[in-house]
C-alpha beads as a LAMMPS data file, in Angstrom:
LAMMPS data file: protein, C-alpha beads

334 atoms
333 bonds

1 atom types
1 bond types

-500.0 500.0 xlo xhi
-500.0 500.0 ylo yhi
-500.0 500.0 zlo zhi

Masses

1 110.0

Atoms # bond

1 1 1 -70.846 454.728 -356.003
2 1 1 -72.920 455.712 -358.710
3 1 1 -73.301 459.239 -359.018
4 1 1 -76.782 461.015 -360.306
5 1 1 -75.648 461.839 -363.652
6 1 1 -74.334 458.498 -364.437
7 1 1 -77.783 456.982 -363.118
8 1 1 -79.873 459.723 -365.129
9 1 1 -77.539 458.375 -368.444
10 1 1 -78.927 454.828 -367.842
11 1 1 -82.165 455.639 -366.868
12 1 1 -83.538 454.774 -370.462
13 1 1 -81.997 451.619 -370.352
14 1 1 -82.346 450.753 -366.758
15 1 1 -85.675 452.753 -366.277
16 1 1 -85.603 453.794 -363.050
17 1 1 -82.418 455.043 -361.014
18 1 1 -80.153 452.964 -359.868
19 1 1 -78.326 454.872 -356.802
20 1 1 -77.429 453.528 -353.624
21 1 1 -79.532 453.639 -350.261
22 1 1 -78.279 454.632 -347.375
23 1 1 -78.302 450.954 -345.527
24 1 1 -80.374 451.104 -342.344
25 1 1 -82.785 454.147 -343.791
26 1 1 -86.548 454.123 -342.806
27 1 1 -87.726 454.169 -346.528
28 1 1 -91.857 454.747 -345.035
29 1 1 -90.579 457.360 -343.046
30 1 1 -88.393 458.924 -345.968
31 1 1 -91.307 458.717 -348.359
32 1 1 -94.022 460.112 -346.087
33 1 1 -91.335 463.118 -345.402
34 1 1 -90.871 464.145 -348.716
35 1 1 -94.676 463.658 -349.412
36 1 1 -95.106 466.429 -347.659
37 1 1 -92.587 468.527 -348.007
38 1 1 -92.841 468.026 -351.886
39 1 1 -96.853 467.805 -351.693
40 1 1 -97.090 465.161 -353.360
41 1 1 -99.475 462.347 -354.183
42 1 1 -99.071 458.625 -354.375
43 1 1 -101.695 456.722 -356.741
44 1 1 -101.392 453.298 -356.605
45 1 1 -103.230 450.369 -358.675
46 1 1 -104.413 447.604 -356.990
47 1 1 -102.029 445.431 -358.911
48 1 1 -98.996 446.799 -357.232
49 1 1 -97.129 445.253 -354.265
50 1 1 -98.597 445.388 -350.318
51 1 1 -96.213 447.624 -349.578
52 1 1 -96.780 450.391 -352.258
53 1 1 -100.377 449.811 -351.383
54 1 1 -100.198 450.547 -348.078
55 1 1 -98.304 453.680 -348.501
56 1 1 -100.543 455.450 -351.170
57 1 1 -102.662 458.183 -350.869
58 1 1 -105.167 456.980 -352.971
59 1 1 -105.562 453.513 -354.011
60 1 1 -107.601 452.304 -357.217
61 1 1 -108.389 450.296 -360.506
62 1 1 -108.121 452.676 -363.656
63 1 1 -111.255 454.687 -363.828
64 1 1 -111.043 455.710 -360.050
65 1 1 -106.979 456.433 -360.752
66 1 1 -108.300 458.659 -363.673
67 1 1 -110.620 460.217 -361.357
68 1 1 -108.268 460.958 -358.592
69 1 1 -105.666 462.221 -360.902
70 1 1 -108.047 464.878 -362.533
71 1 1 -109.079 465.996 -358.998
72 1 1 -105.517 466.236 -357.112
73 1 1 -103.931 469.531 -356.481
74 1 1 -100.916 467.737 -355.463
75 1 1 -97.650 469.316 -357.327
76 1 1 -96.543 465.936 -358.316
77 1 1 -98.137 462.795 -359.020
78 1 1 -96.216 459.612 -358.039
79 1 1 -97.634 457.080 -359.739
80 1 1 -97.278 453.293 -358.645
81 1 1 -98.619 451.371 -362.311
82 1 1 -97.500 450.854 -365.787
83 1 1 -96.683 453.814 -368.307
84 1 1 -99.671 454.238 -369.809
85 1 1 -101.390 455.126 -366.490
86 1 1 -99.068 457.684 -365.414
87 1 1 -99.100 458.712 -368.938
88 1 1 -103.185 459.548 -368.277
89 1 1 -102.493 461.330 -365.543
90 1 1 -99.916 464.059 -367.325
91 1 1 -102.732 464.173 -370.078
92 1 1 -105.366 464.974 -367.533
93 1 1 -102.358 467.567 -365.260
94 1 1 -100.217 469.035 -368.102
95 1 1 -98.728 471.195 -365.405
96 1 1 -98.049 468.994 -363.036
97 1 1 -94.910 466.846 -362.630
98 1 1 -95.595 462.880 -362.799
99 1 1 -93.674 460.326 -362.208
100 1 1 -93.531 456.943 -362.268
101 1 1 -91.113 454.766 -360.173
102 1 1 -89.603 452.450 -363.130
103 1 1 -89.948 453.895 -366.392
104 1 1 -90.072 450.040 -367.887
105 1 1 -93.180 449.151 -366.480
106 1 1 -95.280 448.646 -369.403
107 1 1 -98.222 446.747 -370.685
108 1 1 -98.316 443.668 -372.955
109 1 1 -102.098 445.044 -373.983
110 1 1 -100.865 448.602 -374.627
111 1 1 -98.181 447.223 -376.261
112 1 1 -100.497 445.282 -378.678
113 1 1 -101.663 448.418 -380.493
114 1 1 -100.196 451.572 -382.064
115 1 1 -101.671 454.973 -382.919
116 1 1 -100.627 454.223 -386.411
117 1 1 -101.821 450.743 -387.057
118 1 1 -105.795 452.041 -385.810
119 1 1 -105.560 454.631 -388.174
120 1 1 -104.988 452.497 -390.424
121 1 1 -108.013 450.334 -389.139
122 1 1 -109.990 453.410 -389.230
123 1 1 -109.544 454.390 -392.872
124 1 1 -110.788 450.700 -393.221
125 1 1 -114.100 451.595 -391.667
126 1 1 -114.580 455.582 -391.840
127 1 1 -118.195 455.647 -390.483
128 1 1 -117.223 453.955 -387.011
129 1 1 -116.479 455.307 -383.634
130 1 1 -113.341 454.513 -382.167
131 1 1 -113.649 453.578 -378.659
132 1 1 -110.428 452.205 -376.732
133 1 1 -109.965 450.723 -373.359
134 1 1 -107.775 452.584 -371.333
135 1 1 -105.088 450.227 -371.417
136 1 1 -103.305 452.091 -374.446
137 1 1 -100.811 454.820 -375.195
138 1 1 -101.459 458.418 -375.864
139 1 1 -100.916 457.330 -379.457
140 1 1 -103.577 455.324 -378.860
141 1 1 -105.917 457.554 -377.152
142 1 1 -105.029 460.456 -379.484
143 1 1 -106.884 458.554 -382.324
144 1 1 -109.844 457.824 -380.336
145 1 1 -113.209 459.343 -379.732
146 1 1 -114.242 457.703 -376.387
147 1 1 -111.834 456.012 -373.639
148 1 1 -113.161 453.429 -371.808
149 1 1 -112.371 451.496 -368.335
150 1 1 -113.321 447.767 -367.899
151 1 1 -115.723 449.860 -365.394
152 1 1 -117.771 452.001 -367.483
153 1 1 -117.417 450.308 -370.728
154 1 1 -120.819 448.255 -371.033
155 1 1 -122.311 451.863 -369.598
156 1 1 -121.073 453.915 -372.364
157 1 1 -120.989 451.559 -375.280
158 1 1 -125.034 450.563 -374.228
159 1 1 -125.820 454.671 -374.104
160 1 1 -125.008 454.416 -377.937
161 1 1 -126.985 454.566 -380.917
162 1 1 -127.684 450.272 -381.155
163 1 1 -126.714 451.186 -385.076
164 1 1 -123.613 453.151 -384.618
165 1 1 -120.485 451.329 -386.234
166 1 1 -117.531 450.573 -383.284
167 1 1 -114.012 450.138 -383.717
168 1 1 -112.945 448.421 -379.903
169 1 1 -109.117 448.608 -379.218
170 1 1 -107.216 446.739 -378.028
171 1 1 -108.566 444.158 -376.192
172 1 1 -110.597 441.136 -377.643
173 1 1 -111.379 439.759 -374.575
174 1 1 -113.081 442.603 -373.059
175 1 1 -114.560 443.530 -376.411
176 1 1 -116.070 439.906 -376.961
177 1 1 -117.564 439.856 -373.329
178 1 1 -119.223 443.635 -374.048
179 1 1 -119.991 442.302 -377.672
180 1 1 -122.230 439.131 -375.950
181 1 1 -123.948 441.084 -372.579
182 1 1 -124.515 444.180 -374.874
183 1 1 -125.918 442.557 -377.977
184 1 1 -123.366 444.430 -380.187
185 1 1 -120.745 443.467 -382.898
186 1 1 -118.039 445.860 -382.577
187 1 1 -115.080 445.365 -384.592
188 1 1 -112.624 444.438 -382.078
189 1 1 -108.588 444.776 -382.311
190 1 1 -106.689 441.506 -381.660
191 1 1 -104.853 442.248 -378.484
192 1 1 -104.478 440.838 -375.561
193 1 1 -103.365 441.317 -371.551
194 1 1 -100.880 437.830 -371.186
195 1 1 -101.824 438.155 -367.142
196 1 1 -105.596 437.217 -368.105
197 1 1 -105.139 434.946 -370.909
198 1 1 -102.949 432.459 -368.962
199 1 1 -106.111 431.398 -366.653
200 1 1 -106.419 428.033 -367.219
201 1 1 -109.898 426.633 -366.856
202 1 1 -108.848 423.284 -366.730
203 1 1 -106.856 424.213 -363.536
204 1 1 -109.591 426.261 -362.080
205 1 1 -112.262 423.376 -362.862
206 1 1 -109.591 421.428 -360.782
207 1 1 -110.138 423.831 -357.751
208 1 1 -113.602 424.340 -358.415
209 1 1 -113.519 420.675 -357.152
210 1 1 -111.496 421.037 -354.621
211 1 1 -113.536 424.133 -353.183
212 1 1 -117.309 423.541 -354.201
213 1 1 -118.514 426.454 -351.777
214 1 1 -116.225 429.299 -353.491
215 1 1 -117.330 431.522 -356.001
216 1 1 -115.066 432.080 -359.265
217 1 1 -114.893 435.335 -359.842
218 1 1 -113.151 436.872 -363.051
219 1 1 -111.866 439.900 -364.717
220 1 1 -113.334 440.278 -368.190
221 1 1 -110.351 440.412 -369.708
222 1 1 -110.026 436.491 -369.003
223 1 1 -110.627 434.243 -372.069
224 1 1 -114.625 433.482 -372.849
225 1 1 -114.000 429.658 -371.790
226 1 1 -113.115 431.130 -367.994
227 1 1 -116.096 433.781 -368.010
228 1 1 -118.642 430.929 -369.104
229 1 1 -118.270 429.735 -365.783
230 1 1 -117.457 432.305 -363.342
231 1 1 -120.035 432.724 -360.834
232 1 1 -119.518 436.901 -361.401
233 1 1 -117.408 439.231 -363.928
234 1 1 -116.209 442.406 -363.062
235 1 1 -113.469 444.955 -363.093
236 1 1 -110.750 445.079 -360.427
237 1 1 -112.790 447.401 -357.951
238 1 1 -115.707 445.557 -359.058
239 1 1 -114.707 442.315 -357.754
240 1 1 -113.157 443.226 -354.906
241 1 1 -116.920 444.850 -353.820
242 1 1 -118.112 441.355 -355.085
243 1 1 -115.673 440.018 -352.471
244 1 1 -116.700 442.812 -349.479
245 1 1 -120.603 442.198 -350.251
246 1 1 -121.195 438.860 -350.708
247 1 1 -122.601 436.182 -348.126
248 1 1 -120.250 433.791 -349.827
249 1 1 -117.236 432.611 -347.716
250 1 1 -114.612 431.225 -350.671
251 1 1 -113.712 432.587 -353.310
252 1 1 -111.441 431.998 -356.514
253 1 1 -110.245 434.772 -358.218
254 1 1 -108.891 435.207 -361.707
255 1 1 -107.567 438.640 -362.207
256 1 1 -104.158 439.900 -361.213
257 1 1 -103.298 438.684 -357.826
258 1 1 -102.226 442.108 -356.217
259 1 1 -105.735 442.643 -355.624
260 1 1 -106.152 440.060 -353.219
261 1 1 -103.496 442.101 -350.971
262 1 1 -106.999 444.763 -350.278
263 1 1 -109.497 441.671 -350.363
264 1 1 -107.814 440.660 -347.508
265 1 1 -107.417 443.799 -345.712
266 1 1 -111.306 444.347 -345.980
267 1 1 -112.957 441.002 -345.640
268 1 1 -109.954 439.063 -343.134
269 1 1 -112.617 436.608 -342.576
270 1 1 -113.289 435.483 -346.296
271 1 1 -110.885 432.335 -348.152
272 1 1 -109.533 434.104 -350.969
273 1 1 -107.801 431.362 -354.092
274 1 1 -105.529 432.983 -356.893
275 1 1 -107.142 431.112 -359.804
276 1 1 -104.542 428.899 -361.379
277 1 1 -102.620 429.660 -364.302
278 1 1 -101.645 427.345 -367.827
279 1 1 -97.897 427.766 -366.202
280 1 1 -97.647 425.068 -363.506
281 1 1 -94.149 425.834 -362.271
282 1 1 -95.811 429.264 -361.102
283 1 1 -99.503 428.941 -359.858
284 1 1 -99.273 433.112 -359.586
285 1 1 -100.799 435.358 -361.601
286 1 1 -98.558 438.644 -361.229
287 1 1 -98.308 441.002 -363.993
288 1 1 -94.521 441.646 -364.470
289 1 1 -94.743 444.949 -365.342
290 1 1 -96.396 446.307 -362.214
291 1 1 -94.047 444.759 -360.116
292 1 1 -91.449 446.614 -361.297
293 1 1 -91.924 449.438 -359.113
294 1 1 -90.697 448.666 -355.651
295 1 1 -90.170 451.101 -352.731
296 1 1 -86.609 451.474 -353.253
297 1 1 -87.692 452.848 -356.428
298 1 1 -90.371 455.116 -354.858
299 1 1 -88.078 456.180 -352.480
300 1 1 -85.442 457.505 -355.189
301 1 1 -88.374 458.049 -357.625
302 1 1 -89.808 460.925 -355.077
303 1 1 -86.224 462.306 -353.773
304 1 1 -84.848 462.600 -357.464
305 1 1 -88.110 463.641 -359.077
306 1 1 -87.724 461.191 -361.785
307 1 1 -88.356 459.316 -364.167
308 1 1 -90.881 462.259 -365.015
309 1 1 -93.666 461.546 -367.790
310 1 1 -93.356 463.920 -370.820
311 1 1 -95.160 464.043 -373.782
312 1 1 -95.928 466.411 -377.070
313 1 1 -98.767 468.422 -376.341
314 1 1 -100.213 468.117 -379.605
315 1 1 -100.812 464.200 -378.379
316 1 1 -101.726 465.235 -375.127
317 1 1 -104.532 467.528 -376.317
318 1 1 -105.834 464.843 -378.885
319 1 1 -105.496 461.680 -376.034
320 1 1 -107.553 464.340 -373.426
321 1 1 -110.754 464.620 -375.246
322 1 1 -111.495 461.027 -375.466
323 1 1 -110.581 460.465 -371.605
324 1 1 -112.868 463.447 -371.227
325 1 1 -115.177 462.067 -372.300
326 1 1 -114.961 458.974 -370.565
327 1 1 -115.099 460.957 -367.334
328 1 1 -118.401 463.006 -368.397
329 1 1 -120.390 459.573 -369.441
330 1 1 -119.266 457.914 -366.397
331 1 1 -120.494 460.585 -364.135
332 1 1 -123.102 457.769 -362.653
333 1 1 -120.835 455.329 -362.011
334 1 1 -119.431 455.001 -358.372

Bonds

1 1 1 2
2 1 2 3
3 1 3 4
4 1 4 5
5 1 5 6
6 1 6 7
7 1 7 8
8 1 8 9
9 1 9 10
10 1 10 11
11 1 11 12
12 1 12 13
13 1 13 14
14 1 14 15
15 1 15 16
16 1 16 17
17 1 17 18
18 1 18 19
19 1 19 20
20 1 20 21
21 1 21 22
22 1 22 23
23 1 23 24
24 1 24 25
25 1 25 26
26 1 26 27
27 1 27 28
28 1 28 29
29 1 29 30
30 1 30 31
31 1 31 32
32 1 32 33
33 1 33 34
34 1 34 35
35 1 35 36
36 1 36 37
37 1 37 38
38 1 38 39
39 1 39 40
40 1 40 41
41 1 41 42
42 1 42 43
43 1 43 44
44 1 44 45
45 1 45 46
46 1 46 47
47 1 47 48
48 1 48 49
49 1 49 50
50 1 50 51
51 1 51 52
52 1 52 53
53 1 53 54
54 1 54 55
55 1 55 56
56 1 56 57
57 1 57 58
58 1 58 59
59 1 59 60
60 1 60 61
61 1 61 62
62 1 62 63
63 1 63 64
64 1 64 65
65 1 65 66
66 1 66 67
67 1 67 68
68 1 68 69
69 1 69 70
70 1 70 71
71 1 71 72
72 1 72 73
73 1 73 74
74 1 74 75
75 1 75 76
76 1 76 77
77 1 77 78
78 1 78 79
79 1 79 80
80 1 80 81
81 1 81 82
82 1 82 83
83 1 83 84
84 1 84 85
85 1 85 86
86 1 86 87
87 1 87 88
88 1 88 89
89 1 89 90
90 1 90 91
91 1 91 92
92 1 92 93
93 1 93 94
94 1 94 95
95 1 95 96
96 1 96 97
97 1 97 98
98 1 98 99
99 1 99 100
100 1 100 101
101 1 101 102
102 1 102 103
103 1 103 104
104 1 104 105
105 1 105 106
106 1 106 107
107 1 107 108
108 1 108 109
109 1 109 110
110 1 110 111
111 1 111 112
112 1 112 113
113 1 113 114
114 1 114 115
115 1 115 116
116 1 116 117
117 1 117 118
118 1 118 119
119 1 119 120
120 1 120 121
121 1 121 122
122 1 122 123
123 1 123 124
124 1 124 125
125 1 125 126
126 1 126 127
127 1 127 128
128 1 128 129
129 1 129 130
130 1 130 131
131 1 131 132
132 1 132 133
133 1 133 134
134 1 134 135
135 1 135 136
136 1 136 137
137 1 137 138
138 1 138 139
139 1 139 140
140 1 140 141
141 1 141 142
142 1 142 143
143 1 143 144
144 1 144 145
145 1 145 146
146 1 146 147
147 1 147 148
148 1 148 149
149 1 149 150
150 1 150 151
151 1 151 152
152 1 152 153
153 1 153 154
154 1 154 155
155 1 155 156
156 1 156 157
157 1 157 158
158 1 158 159
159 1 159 160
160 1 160 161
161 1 161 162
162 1 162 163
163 1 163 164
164 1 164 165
165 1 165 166
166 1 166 167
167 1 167 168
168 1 168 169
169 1 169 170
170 1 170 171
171 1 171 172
172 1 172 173
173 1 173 174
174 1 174 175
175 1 175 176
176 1 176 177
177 1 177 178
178 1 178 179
179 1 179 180
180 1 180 181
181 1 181 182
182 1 182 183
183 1 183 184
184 1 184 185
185 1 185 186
186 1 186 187
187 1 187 188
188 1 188 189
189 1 189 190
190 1 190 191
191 1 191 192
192 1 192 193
193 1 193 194
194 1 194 195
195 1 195 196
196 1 196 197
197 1 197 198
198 1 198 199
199 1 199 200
200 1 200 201
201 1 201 202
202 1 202 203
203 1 203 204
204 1 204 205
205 1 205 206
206 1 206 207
207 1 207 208
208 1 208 209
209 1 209 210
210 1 210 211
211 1 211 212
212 1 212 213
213 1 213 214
214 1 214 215
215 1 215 216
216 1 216 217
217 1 217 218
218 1 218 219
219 1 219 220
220 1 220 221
221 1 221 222
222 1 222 223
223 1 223 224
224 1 224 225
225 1 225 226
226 1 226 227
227 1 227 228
228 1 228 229
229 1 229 230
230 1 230 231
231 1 231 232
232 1 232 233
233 1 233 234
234 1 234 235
235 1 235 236
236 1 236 237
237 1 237 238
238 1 238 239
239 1 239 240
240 1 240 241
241 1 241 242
242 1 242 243
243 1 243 244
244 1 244 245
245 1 245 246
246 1 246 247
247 1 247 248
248 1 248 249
249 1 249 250
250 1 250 251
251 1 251 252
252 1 252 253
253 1 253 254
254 1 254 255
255 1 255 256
256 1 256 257
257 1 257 258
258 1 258 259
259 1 259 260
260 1 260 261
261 1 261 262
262 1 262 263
263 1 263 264
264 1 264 265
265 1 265 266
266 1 266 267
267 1 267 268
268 1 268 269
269 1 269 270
270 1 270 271
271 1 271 272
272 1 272 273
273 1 273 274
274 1 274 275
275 1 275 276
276 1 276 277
277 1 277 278
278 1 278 279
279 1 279 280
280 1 280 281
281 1 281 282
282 1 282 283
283 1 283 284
284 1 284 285
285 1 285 286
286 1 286 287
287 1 287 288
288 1 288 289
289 1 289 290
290 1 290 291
291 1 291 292
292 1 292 293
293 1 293 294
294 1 294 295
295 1 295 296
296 1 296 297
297 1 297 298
298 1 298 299
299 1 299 300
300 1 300 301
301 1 301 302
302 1 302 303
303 1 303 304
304 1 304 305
305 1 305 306
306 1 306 307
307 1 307 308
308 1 308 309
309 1 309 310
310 1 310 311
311 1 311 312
312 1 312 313
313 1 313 314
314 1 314 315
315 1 315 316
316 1 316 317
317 1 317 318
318 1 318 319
319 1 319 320
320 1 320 321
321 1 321 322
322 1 322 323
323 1 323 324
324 1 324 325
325 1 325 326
326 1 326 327
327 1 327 328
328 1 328 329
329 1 329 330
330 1 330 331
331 1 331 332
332 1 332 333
333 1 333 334
């Protein structure tokens, strides 16, 4: 039996604690225990499992996360994403603890860009604004002036002076897509989220065939070939309203397929189609990353009280004013 120092020696390698569970325990009943008890909160993205889902406090996409961690007065924050979202929510609750169930759940997009390298882009171009999508690190962040969410970001980048120079980080995608509907020609960082660029539109053209009636519906961090044709682009709580709203009965959806989990839950009556991916031995369109956290994880995440998020306050204070600023222009936004 592992005991809780060995597991807390692997957790960098393992990222997340590998202890045994007791066999036959109730791990909803466990969690919901020490939830209160600890008072704690569970955030959860939409791209997480059912089950993690279902057990949240407070389920989002990244700008209502943000939201919900500025607001909680929770003593920890258990949060159910990838690093760089838990790592918002100890910039925004520097006194809270936060934790995150597998410390290994990361981001290919975040991992596409460094707080180094855009420095380095920014002494390239030292009249622009540096805005970043909030799929980054703090490293990130810390050298920005404005975070955005694929929310709010045509909002705040059209409340801008139409002459201000913009460096966009880190994804293309997104950054094309605002580039085109905004009329703008920010200078946009090559990176990408792998989830979204393996749509394949020759596979969805396939079951646009097959299902003339359904809408396709994308993320906009799909490739520009897949948003030419999609019936509606949104972010993640944007097209699941699409979904909730809509007098349409199909629907073909090419974002991460954890959201379908609440599509379902709030329109039961609607046909909901993962678009199709270039990978035909998978036809799924999970993120790896976010699946790392399970509940056994929670569960040992929330009894342990780690992994815990920590960071150099220095960072923290320079990663908080862009995000705060984020939250102030995004005020209208529901």
């Amino acid at each position: 039996m592992t005991t809780l120092e060995e597991a807390i020696t692997l957790l960098p390698t393992k990222g997340y604690l590998n202890m045994d569970i007791p066999e036959g325990l109730n791990l909803v009943d466990e969690i919901n225990r020490m939830r209160k008890e600890k008072n704690a909160i569970i955030l959860a993205h939409y791209y997480q499992t059912g089950d993690i889902q279902d057990i949240s406090d407070f389920l989002g996409d990244s700008l209502q996360l943000a939201r919900a961690a500025g607001k909680t007065d929770a003593d920890m924050i258990v949060f159910c994403g990838v690093h760089f979202m838990a790592e918002t929510a100890k910039i925004l609750n520097p006194a809270k603890k936060v934790v995150l169930p597998d410390l290994l759940a990361g981001c290919s997009l975040a991992d596409s860009c460094s707080g180094e390298r855009l420095r380095d882009l920014k002494k390239q171009h030292p009249d622009a604004i540096v805005i970043s999508y909030i799929n980054c690190d703090s490293g990130v962040k810390a050298e920005s002036d404005i975070i955005v969410t694929s929310s709010n970001a045509g909002h705040i980048i059209n409340s801008l002076p139409e002459e201000q120079e913009i460096i966009f980080a880190p994804d293309r995608n997104l950054g094309r897509y605002i580039n085109q509907t905004a009329g703008r020609s920010m200078i946009l960082w090559d990176g990408a989220c792998t989830v979204h660029e393996a749509f394949s539109l020759e596979r969805i053209a396939q079951q646009m065939l097959e299902y003339p009636k359904a809408k396709l519906i994308a993320h906009p961090e799909a490739q520009k070939p897949v948003l030419q044709v999609a019936d509606y682009i949104g972010s993640t709580a944007n097209l699941l309203n699409y979904v909730v709203d809509s007098d349409s009965r199909e629907f073909i959806v090419a974002t991460e397929e954890g959201i379908l989990h609440e599509m379902r839950k709030r329109a039961p009556d609607k046909t909901l189609i993962p678009a199709l991916t270039m990978d035909e031995k998978c036809n799924c369109s999970e993120c790896h990353f976010m699946k790392l956290n399970t509940m056994e994880k929670l569960y040992l995440c929330m009894k342990y009280e780690l992994p815990e998020i920590l960071m150099d306050e220095e960072v923290r204070l320079k990663a908080l004013r862009p995000i705060n600023k984020m939250l102030e222009l995004s005020k209208a936004i529901k």
